[in-house]
N, C-alpha and C positions, 0 to 999 in steps of 0.2 A: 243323162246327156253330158259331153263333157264340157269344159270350161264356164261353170257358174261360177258369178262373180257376188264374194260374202255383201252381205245388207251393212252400209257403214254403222244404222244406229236402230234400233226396235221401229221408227216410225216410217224412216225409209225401207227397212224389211217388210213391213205392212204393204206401203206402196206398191212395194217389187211382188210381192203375193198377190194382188188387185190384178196387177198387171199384166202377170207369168199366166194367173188362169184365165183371163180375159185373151189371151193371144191363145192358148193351148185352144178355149173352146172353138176361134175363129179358125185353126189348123183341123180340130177335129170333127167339127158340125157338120161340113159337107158329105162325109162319110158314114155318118153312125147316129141312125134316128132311135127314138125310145123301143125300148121294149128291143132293139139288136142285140147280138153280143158281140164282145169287144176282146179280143187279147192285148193284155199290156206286158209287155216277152220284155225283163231287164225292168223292173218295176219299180226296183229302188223304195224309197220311200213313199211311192204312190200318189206324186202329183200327176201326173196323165191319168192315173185310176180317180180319183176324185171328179176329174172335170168328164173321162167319158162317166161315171155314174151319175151325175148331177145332169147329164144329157139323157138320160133315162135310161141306161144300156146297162144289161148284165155283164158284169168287168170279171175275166179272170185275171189275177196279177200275176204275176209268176217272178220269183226273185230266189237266188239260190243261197244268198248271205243268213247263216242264221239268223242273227240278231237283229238282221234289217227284214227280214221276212215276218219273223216274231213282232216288231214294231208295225208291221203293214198289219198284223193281224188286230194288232190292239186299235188301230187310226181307225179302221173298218169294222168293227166286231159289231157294229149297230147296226151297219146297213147290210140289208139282206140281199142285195143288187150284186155285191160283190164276194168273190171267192180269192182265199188266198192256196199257192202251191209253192210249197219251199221247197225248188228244182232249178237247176239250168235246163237248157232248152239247143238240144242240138240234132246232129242227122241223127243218131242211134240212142235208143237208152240204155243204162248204163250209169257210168261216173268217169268223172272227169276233173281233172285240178283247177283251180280258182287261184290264183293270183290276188291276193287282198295288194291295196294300195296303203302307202302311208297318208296319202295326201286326204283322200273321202272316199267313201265308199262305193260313191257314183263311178270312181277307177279301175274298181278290179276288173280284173281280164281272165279269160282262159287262151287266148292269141299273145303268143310268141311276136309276131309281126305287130300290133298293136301295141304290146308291151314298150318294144322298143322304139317305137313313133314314139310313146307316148313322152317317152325319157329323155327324147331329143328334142321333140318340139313345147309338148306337155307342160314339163316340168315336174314332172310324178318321177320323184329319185330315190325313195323308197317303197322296195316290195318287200312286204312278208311273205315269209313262208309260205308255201302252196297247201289247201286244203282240199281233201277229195270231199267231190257236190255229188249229189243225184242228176242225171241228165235225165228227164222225157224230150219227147217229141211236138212237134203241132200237128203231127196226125194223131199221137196219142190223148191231146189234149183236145182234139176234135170229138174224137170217139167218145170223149168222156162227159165235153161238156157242150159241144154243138158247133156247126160252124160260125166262125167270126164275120162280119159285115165287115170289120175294121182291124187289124192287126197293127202294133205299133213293135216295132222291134230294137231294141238300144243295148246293145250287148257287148260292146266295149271291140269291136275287130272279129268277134264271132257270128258275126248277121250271116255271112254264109253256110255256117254250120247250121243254121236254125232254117233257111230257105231250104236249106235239102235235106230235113224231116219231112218238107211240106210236100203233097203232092194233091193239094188240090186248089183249082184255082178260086183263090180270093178276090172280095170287088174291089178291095185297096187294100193295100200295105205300103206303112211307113216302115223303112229303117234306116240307120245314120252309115255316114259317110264320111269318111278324111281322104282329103286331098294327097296327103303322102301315101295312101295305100288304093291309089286310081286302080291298080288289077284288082285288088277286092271287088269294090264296086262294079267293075265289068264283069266278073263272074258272078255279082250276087242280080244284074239286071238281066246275064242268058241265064239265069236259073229261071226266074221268075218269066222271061220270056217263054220256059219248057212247059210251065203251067197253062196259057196264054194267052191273047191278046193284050198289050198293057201298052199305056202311055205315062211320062214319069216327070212330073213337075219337080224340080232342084229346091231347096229352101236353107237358108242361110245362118248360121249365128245362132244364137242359146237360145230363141223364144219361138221357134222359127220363123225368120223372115222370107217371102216368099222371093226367090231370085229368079224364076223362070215359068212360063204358062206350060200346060203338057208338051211334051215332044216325044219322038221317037226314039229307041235304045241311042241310036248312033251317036245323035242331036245330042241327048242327055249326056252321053261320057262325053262329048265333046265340048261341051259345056262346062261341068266337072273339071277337066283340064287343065280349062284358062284360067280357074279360080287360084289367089295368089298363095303360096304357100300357108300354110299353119290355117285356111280353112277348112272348114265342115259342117255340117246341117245331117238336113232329113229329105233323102226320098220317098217321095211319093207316088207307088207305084197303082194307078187307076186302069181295071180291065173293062175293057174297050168291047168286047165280046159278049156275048150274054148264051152262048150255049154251052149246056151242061156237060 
């Protein structure tokens, strides 16, 4: 997720860790009871995979950065709850360019659009080189490894390319949002509304804070909207429906 703010000294880092997973489990508990499985699409280092595994849930992570993917493998090689996939995650499989960031690694992109927020608002003014990733799917990763209860998606401006792999409906999906790329977000909630019925609580800020109860697509980008430039969060997209 973007704009984490460094720990000034080893004991307020500790703090910030206490913290970060005590608000992750209160975002993720409602969704994802033991023994579910869980996709973490954009995994990064694997704090969302820690707190759904610690919630009992089979975690796939999925990260397409080598060396951060290699480091998720080593964080988890003990617990048997979690699987690691060194892939990006889009509509078709394949490969695709990655965008590494100078700033962390929580930056890279495969969005052009993204990129460029990111440069203007961000403060990410160095990109390396483009690297070709492996892309699957989440219907690929369905087939292989079952469906999710809970998907969380953090893919740097590419959450629509991952929402239209998908084509089956989920009982919640998270993925983020920025304020300067509002047509994203509305195409990535009529995607998710092709699957269907869904209502979509807003959430705010780096831990996520919660800024809205469910609402309807309309409500939710209208909401989205008003928020004052350089924000972003996490959607929350909860199906309403229950037939198959």
């Amino acid at each position: 997720m973007t704009g984490s703010r460094p720990a000034r000294n080893r004991a307020h880092g500790a703090i910030k860790l206490r913290y970060q997973r005590r608000r992750l489990r209160q975002f993720i508990s409602p969704h994802l009871a033991e023994g579910e499985i869980a996709f973490d699409i954009g995994a990064n280092v694997g704090d969302w995979t820690e707190v759904m595994s610690d919630l009992g849930a089979r975690v796939v992570a999925v990260e397409p950065q080598v060396e951060v993917a290699e480091s998720l493998r080593e964080r988890f090689v003990a617990d048997p709850r979690v699987s690691v996939v060194r892939s990006a995650v889009g509509a078709a499989p394949g490969t695709e360019l990655l965008h590494p960031a100078g700033t962390a690694t929580t930056h890279s992109s495969m969005s052009d659009q993204w990129r460029a927020v990111a440069t203007e608002h961000r403060g990410v003014t160095v990109w390396h080189e483009p690297v070709e990733v492996p892309v699957t799917t989440m219907d690929a990763l369905i087939a292989e490894f079952g469906q999710p209860a809970f998907a969380k998606v953090d893919v740097e401006g590419y959450e629509l390319q991952v929402l239209s792999g998908l084509n089956t409906a989920l009982d919640a999906i998270a993925f983020e949002f920025h304020r300067e790329t509002h047509d994203e977000l509305s195409r990535c909630i009529d995607r998710i509304g092709e699957l269907g019925s869904y209502r979509f609580a807003l959430h705010v800020g780096e831990w996520p804070d919660r800024l809205t109860g469910e609402l309807p697509p309309d409500r939710a980008l209208d909401r989205a909207a008003a928020l004052p430039p350089g924000s972003w969060g996490m959607v929350v997209a909860r199906r309403t429906d229950t037939t198959a």
